[in-house]
C-alpha positions as CSV (number, residue, x, y, z in Angstrom):
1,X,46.1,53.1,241.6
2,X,46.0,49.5,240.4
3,X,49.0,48.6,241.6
4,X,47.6,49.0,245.6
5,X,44.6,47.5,245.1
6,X,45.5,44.4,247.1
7,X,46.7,46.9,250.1
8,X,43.6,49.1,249.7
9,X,41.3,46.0,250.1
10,X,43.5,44.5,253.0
11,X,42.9,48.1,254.7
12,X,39.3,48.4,254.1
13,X,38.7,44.8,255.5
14,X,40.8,45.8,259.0
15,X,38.8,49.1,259.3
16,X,35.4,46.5,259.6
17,X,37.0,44.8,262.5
18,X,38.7,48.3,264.5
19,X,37.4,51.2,266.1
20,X,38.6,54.9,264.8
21,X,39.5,57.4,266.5
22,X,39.1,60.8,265.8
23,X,42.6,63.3,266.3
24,X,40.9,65.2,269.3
25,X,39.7,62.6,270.7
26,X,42.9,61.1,271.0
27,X,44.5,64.0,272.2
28,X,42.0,64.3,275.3
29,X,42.7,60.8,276.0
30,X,46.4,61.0,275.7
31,X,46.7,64.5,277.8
32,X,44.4,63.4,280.4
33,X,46.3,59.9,280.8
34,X,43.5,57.6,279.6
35,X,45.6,56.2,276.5
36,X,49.0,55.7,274.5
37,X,49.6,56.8,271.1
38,X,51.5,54.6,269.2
39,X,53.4,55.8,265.8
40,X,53.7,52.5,263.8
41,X,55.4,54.7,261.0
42,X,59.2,53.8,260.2
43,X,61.9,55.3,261.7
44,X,62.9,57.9,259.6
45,X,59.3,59.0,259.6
46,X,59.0,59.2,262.9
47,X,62.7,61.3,263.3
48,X,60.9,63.8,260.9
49,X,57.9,65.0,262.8
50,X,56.0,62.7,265.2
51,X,52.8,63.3,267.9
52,X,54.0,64.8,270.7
53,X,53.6,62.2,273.7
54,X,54.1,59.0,271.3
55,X,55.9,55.8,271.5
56,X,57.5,54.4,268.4
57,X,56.8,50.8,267.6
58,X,56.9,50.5,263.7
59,X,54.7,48.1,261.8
60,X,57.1,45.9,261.2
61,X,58.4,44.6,264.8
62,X,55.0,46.3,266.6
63,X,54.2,42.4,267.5
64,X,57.1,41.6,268.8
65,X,57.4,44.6,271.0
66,X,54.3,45.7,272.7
67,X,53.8,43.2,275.3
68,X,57.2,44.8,276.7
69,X,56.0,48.1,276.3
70,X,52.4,47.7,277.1
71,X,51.9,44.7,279.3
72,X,48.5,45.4,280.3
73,X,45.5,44.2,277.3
74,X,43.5,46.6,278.9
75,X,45.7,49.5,278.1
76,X,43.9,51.6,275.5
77,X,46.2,52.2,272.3
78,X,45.7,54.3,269.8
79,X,48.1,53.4,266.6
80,X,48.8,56.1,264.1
81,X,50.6,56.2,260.6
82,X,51.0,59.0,258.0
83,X,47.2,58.3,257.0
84,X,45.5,55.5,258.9
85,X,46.1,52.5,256.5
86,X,49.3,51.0,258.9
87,X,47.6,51.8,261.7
88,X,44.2,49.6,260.8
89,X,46.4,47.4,260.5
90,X,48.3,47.3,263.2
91,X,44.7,47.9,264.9
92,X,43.5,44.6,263.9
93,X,46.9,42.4,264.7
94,X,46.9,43.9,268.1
95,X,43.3,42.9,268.9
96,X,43.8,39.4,267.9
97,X,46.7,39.1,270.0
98,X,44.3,40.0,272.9
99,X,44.3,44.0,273.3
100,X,40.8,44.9,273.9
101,X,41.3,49.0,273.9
102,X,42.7,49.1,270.2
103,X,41.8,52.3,268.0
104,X,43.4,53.5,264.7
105,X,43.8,57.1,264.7
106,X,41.2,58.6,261.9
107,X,43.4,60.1,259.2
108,X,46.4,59.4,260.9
109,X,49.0,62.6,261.2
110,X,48.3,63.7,258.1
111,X,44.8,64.8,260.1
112,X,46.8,64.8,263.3
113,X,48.6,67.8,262.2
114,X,45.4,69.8,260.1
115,X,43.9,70.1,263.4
116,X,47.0,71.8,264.8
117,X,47.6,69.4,267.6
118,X,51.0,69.4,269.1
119,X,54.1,67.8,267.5
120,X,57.9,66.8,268.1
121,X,60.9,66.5,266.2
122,X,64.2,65.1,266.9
123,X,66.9,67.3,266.9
């Protein structure tokens, strides 16, 4: 546990600066075209199982790519990883580049997928 404490306390200060989002929440959002979901997990995560309905932008080029994706800083994006700890993150780097309609998805889809919401796989 030691060895992430640095990580755990990077995490914990992102959450006080984003909004969470709870997995039905989202979903309503996403299925009545009020919101994106955006997986920030890596590839090969995201090949394994994903939300159904997402974009892929992994935490490691989301910066460099969202603008093209999501022009608009009033879009509402909701950013998701395996349990919510990328996706604060990416939370917070979005709003400072000027998104105003950031969430982090509560749980991430760890939680995404205990309340039985819908999922894809690539074949």
């Amino acid at each position: 546990m030691g060895e992430h404490t640095r990580f755990e306390e990077l995490v914990a200060d992102a959450k006080k600066n984003i909004r969470e989002i709870s997995p039905e929440d989202a979903a309503a959002k996403l299925k009545r075209g009020e919101a994106v979901i955006v997986d920030v997990r890596e590839k090969d995560e995201w090949d394994e199982e994903h939300v159904a309905g997402a974009t892929h932008l992994s935490r490691g080029t989301i910066e460099l790519e969202v603008e093209e994706k999501f022009p608009d800083l009033n879009t509402t994006i909701i950013c998701h990883c395996g349990g919510g700890s990328r996706s604060a993150l990416a939370a917070e780097s979005l709003q400072k580049m000027g998104y105003k309609n950031v969430r982090s998805l509560a749980g991430g889809f760890q939680a995404w997928k205990a309340a039985g919401l819908p999922t894809s796989k690539l074949l």
